[in-house]
C-alpha positions in Angstrom: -2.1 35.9 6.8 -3.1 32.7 8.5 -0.7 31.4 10.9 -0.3 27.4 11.0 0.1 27.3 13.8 0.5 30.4 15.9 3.2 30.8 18.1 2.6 32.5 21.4 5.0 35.2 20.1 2.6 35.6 16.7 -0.6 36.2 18.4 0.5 38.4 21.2 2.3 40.5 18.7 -1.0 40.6 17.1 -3.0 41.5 20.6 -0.3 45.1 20.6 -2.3 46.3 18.0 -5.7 46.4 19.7 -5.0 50.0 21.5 -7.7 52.2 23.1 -9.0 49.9 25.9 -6.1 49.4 28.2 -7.9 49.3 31.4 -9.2 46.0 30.0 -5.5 44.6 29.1 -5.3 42.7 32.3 -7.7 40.9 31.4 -7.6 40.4 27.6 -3.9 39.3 28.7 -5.2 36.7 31.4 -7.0 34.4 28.7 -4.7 34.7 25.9 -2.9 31.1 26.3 -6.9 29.6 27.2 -7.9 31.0 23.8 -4.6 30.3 21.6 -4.4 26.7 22.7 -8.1 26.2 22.2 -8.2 27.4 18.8 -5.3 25.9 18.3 -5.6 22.1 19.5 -8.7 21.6 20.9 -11.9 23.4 19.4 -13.3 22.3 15.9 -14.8 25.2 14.0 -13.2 26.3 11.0 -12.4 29.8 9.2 -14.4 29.2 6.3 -17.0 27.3 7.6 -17.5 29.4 11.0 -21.6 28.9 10.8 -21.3 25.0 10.4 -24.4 23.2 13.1 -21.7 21.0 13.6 -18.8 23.3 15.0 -17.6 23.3 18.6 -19.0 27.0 19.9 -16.5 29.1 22.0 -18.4 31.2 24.5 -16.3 34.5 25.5 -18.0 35.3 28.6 -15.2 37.4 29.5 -16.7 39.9 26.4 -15.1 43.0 28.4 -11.4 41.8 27.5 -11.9 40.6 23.6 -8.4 41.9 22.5 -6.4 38.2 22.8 -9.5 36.5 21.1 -9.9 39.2 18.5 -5.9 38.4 17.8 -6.6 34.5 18.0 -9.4 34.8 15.4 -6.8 37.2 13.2 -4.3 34.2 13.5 -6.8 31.5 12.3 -8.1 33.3 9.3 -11.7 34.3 10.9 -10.5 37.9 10.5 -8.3 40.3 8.4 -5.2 40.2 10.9 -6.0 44.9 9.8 -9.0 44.8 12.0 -6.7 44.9 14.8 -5.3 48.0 13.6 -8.7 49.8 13.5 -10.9 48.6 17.0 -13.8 50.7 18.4 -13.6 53.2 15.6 -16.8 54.4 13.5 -16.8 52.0 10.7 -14.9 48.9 13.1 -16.6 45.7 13.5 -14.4 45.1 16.2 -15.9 46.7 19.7 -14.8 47.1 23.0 -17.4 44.3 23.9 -17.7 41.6 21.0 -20.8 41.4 18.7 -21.5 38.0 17.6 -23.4 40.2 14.1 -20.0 41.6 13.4 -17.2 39.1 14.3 -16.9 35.5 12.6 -16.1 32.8 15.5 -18.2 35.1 18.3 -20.8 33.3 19.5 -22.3 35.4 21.8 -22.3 39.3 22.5 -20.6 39.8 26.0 -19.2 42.4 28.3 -22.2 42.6 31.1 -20.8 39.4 33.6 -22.3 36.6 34.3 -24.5 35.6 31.3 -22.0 33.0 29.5 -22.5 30.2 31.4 -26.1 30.3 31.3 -26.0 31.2 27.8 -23.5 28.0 27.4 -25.7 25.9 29.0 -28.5 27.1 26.7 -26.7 26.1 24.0 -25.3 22.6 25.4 -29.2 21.6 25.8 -30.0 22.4 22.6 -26.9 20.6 21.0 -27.7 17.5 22.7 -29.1 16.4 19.0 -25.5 17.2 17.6 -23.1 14.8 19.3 -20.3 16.7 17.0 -21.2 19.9 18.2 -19.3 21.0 21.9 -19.3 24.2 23.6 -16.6 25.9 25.9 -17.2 28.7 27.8 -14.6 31.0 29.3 -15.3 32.9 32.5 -13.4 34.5 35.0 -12.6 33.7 38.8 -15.0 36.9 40.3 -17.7 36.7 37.3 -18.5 33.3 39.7 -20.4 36.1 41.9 -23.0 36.6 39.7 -26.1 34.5 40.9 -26.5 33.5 37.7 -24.0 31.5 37.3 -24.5 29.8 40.2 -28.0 29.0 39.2 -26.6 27.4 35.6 -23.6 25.6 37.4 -26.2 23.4 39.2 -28.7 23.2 36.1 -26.1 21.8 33.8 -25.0 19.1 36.6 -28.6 17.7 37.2 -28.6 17.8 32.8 -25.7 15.7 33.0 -24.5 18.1 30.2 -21.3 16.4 28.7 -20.9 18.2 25.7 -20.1 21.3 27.7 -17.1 22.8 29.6 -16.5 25.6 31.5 -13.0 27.6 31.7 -12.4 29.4 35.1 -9.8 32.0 34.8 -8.4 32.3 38.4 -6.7 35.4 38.4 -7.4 35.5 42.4 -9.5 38.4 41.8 -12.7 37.2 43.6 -13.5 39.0 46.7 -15.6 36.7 48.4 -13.4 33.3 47.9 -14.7 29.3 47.6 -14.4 27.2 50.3 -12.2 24.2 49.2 -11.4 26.1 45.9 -13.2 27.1 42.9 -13.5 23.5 41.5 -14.7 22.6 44.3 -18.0 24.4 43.6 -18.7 23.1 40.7 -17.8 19.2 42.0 -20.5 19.6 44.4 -22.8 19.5 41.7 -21.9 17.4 39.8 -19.2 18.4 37.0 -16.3 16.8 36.3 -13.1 19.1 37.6 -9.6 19.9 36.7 -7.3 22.7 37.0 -3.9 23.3 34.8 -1.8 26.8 34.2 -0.3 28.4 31.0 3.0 27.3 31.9 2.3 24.2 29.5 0.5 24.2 26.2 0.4 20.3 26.5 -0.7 20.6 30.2 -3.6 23.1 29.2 -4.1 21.2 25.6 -4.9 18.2 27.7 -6.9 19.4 30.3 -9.2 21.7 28.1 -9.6 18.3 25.6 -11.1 16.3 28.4 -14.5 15.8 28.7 -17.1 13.4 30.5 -19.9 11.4 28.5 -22.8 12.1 31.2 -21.5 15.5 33.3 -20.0 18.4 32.5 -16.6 19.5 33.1 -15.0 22.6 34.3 -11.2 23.3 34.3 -9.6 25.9 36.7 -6.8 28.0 34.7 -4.3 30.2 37.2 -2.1 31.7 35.0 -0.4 33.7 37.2 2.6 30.8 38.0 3.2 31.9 34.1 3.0 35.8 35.5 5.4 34.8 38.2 7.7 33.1 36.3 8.1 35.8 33.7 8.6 38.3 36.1 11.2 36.4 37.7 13.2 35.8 34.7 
């Protein structure tokens, strides 16, 4: 069943089925509003045309925690909502870590951090042909310790690379910190910055849909102030 359009409700009723990885439910958890309202209002790839040059690519870096972007894709018709019943089994093309091979809308296979920004910017270059074609890449606040990522952060601002954008997740999880904050990292070379929550689908529809003709753009995601406002209700 394709949902038009899924409601938070839908999809996270749809996440409960992916059992058998719980340590990574945190983080699955964490991303779930980035990825619904992405799919949702801002990315343009389609279900039956998921290989199209043309598509906006969605670059999981955050491959350890697939279970709200396995449910996304269920809700958008990339996959039989009964995959999610069956994950990491034998004969499951769903794993704990996603496999681009297997999985309509995956772009990448991810788990090991910090290779989906460089990948991403890979990609971005190599788009730069397809004016149609974006990419959006989804990381997470302590992935940013990987020197790789540090490394592609400045590439893709001396490319000018404005047909790609990087989602931070800020779950505060980092253990070394950013001086001036995480957006601040990226401005200093270059990309355009934003942050938002979840507590807004139009806030975060907005601020994921923005994008800068000649840098690139990174938007800072703290969901917790959802978190805290759940727990407080």
């Amino acid at each position: 069943m394709i949902l038009t359009p899924p409601h938070r409700t839908d999809v996270t009723e749809l996440v409960a089925r992916v059992t058998g990885d719980e340590k990574h439910d945190p983080s699955a958890h964490s991303t779930l509003d980035v990825v619904r309202v992405l799919f949702e209002r801002v990315l343009h790839v389609e279900p039956d045309r998921p290989d199209d040059p043309d598509r906006d690519r969605f670059v999981l870096s955050k491959g350890h925690g697939p279970a709200s972007t396995y449910a996304v894709l269920a809700a958008h018709g990339f996959i039989p909502a009964t995959w999610l019943d069956d994950v990491a089994s034998w004969d499951s093309r769903l794993g704990h870590h996603p496999d681009r091979t297997l999985v309509p809308g995956i772009e990448i296979g991810s788990g090991s951090l910090g290779h989906g920004l460089p990948i991403a910017v890979g990609m971005a270059l190599g788009l730069r042909d397809r004016p149609a074609a974006r990419v959006v890449v989804l990381v997470g606040d302590a992935e940013l310790n990987e020197g790789s990522n540090a490394e592609a952060i400045q590439v893709a601002g001396r490319y000018g690379l404005g047909n790609l954008t990087c989602v931070v997740v800020d779950n505060h999880s980092d253990e070394l910190g950013w001086p001036g904050g995480i957006a601040a990292r990226f401005a200093v070379e270059g990309w355009a910055t934003s942050e938002a929550d979840t507590r807004s689908d139009d806030e975060l529809a907005t601020a994921l849909g923005r994008t800068a003709p000649d840098r690139p753009t990174v938007v800072v995601v703290d969901p917790t102030r959802r978190r805290t406002e759940e727990e407080a209700a």
